[in-house]
Backbone bond lengths (Angstrom), bond angles and torsions (degrees), N, CA, C in turn:
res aa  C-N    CA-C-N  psi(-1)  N-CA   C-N-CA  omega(-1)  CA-C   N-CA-C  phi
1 X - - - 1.447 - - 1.523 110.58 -
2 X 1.356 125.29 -47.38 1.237 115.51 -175.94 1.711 102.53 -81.50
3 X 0.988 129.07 -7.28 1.492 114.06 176.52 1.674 95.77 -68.87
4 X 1.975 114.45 -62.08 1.169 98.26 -165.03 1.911 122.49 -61.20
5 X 1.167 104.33 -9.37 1.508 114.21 173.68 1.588 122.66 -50.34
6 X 1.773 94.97 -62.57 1.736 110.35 171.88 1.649 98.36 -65.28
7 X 1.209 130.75 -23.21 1.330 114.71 -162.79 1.809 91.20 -93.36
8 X 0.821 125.07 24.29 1.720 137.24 178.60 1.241 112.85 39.04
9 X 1.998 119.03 52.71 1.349 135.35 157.55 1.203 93.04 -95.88
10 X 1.577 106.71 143.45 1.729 132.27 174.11 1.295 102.35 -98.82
11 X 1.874 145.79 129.01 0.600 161.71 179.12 1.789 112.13 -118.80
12 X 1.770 108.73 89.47 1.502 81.95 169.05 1.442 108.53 -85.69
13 X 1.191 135.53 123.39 1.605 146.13 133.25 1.195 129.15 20.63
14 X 1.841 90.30 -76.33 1.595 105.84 -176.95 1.462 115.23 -75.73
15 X 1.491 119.33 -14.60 1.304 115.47 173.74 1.383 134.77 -93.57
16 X 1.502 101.00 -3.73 1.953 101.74 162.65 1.474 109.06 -126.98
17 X 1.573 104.71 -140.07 1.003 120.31 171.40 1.351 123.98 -152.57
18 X 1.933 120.03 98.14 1.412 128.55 178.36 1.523 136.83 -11.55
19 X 1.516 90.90 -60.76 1.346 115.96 174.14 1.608 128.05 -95.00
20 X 0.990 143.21 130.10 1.150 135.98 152.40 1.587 139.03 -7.21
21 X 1.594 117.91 97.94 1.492 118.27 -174.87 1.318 98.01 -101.05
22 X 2.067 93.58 151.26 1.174 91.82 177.59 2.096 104.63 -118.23
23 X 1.248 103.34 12.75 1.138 120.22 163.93 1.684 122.77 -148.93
24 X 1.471 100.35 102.74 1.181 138.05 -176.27 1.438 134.48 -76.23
25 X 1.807 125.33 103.11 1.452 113.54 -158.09 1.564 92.39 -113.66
26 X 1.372 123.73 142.36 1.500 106.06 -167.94 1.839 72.37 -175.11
27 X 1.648 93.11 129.75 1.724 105.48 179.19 1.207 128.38 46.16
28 X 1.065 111.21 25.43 1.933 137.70 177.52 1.301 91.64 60.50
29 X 1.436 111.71 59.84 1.587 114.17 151.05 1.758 112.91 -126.25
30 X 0.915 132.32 138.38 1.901 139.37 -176.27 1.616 94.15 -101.11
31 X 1.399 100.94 94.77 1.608 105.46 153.94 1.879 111.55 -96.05
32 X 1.358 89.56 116.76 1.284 88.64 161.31 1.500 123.44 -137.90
33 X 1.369 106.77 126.62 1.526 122.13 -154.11 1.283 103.28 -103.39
34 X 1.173 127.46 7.09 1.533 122.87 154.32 1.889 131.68 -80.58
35 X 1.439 92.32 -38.04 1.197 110.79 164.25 1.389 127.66 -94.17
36 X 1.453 113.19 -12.68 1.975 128.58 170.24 1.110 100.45 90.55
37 X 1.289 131.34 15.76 1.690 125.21 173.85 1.027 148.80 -88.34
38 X 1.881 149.92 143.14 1.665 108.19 -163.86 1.968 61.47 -124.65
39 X 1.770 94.52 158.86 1.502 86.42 171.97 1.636 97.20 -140.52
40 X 1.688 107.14 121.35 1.597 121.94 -177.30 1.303 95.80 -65.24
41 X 1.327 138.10 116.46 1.572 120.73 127.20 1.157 141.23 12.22
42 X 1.324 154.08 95.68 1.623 145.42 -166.30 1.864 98.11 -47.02
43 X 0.939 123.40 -76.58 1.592 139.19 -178.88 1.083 103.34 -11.10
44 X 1.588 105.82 -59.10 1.492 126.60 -165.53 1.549 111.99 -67.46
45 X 1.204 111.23 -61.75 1.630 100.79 146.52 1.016 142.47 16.34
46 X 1.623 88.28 -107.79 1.756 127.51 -172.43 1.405 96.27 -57.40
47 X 1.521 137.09 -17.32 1.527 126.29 -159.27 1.601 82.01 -90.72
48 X 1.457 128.34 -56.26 1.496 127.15 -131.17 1.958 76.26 -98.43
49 X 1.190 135.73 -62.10 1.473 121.31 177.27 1.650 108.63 -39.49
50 X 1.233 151.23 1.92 1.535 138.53 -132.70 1.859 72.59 -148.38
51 X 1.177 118.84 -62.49 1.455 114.83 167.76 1.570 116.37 -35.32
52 X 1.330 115.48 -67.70 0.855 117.79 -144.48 1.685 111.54 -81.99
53 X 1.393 96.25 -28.01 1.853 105.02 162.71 1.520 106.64 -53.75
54 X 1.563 112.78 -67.71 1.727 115.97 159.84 1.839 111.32 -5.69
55 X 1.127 111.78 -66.99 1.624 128.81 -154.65 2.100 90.51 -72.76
56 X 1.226 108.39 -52.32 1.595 105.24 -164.88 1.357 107.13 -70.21
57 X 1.674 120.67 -26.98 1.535 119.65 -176.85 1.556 104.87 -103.29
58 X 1.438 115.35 18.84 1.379 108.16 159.68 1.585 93.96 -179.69
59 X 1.247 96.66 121.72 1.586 118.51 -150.70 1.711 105.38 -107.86
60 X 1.317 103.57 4.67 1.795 132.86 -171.31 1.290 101.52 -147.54
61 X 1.732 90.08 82.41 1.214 104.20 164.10 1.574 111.26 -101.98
62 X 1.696 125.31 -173.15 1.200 144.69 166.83 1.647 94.16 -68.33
63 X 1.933 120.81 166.65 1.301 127.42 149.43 1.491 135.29 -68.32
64 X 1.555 98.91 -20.15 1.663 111.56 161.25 1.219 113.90 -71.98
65 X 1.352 120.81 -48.09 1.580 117.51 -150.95 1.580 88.80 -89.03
66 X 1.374 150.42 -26.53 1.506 156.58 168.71 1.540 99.91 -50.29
67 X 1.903 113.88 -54.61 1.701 107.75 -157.12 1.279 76.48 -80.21
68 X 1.227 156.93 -35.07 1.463 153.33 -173.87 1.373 125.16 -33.95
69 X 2.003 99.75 -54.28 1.071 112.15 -169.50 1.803 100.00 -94.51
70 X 1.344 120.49 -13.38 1.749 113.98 173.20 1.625 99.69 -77.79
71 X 1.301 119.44 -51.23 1.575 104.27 175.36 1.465 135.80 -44.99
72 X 1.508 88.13 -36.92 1.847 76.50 167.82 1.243 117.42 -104.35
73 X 1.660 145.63 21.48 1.135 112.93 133.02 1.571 108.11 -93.25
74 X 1.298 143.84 13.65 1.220 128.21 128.51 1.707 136.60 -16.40
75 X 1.215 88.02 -52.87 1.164 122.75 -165.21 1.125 116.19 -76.73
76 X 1.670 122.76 -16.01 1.689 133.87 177.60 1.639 85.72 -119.04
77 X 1.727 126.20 28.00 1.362 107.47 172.74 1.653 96.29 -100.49
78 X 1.759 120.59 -13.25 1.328 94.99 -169.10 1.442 111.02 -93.81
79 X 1.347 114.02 45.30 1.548 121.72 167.74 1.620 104.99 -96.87
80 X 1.589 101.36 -31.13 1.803 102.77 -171.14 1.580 109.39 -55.53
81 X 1.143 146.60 -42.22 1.114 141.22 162.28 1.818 118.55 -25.04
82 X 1.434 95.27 -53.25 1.944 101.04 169.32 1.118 117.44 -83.61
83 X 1.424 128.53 9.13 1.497 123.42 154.93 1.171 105.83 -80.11
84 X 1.338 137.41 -72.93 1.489 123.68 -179.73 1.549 126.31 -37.20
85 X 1.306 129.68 -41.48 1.709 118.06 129.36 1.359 131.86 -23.01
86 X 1.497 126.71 -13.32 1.486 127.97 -155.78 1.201 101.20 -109.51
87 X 1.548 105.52 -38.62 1.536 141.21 -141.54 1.654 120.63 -99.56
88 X 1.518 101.31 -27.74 1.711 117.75 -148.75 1.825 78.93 -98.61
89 X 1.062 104.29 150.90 1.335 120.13 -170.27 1.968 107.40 -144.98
């Protein structure tokens, strides 16, 4: 830390992490790469499963309530990046 300091890199602290994790929480997702696991949120879930029942028992929906229901499993896509970390052998 003090090398990158004199070398006039700004380090805020509270916003990463120095050292090396081997279980990782980032956008209310739990990567943990010791054990190979990504772990969804219940909430997170129940919102995009609760959609998606919505979509199969009525297949005529509105254009809101459709981009509604692609945004949030969008939204459990930016975990796929830490599967291939999980995955790569």
């Amino acid at each position: 830390m003090d090398l990158l300091a004199k070398l006039g890199i700004q380090i805020a602290a509270n916003k990463g992490k120095i050292r090396p994790q081997q279980v990782i929480y980032n956008l209310g997702f739990t990567v943990d790469l010791l054990r190979g696991f990504l772990h969804i949120p219940q909430h997170k879930l129940k919102g995009v499963t609760r959609r998606l029942k919505d979509l199969l028992q009525n297949p005529c929906l509105t254009l809101r309530t459709m981009y509604s229901t692609v945004e949030a499993v969008r939204a459990l896509s930016v975990a796929v990046p830490h599967v291939r970390l999980l995955t790569d052998t």
